[in-house]
C-alpha positions in Angstrom: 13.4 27.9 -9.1 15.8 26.4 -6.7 17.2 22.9 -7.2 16.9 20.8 -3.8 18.5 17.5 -5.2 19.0 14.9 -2.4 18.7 17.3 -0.2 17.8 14.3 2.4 21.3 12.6 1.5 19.0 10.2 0.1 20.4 9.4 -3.3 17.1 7.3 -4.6 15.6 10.8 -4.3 14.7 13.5 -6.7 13.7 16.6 -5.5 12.7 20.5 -6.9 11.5 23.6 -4.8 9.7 26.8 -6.3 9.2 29.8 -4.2 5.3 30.4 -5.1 3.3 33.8 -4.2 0.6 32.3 -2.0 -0.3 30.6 1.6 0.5 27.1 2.4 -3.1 26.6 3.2 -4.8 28.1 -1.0 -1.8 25.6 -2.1 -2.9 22.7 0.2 -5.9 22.7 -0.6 -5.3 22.6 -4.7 -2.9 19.2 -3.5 -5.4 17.3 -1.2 -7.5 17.7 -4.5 -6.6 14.8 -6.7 -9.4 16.3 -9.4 -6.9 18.9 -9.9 -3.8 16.8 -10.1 -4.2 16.7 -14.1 -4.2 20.0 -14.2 -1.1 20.5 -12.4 0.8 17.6 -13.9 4.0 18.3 -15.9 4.9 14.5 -17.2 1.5 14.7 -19.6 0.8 11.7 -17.7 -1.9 12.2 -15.4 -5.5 12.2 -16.4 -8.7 12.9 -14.5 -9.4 12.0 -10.9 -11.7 8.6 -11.4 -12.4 7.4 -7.8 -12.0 8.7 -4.5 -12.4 11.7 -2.2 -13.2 15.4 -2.9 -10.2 16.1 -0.6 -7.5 13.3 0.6 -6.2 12.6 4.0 -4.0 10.2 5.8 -4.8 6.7 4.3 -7.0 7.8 1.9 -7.4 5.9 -1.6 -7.5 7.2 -4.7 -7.5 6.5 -8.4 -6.3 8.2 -11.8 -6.6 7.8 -15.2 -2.8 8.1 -16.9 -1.7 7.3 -19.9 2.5 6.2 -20.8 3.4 6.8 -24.2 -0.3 7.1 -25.6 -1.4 4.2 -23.5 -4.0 4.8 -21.3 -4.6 2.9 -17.6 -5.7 3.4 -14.5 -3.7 3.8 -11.1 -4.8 3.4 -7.5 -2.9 5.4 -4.9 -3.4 5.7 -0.8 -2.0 9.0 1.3 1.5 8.2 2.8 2.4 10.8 4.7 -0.5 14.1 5.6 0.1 17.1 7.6 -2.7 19.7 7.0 -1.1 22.8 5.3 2.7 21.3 5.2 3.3 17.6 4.0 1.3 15.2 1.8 2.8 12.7 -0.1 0.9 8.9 -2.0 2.2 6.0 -3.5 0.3 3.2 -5.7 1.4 -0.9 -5.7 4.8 -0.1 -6.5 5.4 1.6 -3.4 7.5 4.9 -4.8 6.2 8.0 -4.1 5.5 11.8 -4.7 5.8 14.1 -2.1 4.8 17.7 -1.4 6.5 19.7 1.1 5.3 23.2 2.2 6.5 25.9 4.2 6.1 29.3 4.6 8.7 31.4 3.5 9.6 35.4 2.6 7.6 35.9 -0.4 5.1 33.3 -0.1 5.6 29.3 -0.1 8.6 27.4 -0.7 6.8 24.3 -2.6 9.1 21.2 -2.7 8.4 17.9 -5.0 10.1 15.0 -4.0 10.1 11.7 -6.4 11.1 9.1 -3.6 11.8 5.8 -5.2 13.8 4.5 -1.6 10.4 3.0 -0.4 10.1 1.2 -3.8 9.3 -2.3 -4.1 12.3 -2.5 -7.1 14.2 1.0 -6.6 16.6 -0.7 -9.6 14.2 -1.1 -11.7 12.9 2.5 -11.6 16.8 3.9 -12.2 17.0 1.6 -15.2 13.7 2.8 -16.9 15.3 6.5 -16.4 12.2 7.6 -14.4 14.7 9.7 -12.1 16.7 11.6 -14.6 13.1 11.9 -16.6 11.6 13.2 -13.5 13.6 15.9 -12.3 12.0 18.2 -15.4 8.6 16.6 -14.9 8.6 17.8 -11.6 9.7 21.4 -12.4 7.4 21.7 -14.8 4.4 20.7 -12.4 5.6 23.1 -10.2 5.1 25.8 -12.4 1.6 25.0 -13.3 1.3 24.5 -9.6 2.0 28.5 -9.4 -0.2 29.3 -12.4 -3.1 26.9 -11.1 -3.0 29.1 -7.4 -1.6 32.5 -8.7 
């Protein structure tokens, strides 16, 4: 596992790349699947899929059941960014949001996860809550069930 921090120069940005054994396109596909975002979540946040498409695309909507310290809710969440086998990022209403980054590399996929709290409605507020410190080893971790979910 490489670390990628702020490799944007965007300091409101916390980033973590694996290199993973397999083509952009089998790990894609596992990504544009929010049913199997729980399984590849390493906060323990994320629950099961509850609304929305099989497979997500540019604009599409979404909703998850989560849970924060053993309380559980629901978030909605629409497709930011989409390009088929490389990008595809969503926020929900408070406008941060995660981002995957693929491209094809010696030895497989370099996979990079981006928590991107610059388009934010309160970027402050999500620095004092400690989501970006708390992040960077949430993200490693769902990187690594990424590779175990697709290996």
């Amino acid at each position: 596992m490489s670390e990628t921090v702020n490799e944007s120069g965007n300091d409101q940005q916390v980033s973590r790349s694996r290199v993973i054994d397999a083509p952009a396109q089998k790990i894609f596909d596992v990504l544009a699947d929010p049913r199997q975002h729980a399984a590849l979540d390493g906060s323990g946040m994320v629950g099961d899929a509850m609304k929305g498409p099989e497979r997500l695309s540019m604009g599409a909507k979404f909703g998850m059941k989560m849970k924060f310290k053993g309380i559980p809710y629901f978030i909605g969440s629409t497709v930011k960014e989409f390009e088929e086998n490389r990008r595809i990022a969503w926020a929900h209403f408070g406008g941060h949001r995660w981002r995957y980054e693929l491209e094809e590399v010696e030895g497989g996929t370099k996979v990079t996860e981006t928590f991107d709290y610059s388009t934010a409605l309160v970027p402050k507020a999500i620095e004092l809550m400690g989501y970006p410190k708390a992040h960077a080893g949430n993200i490693e971790r769902t990187l690594e069930q990424l590779e175990k979910h697709v290996g």
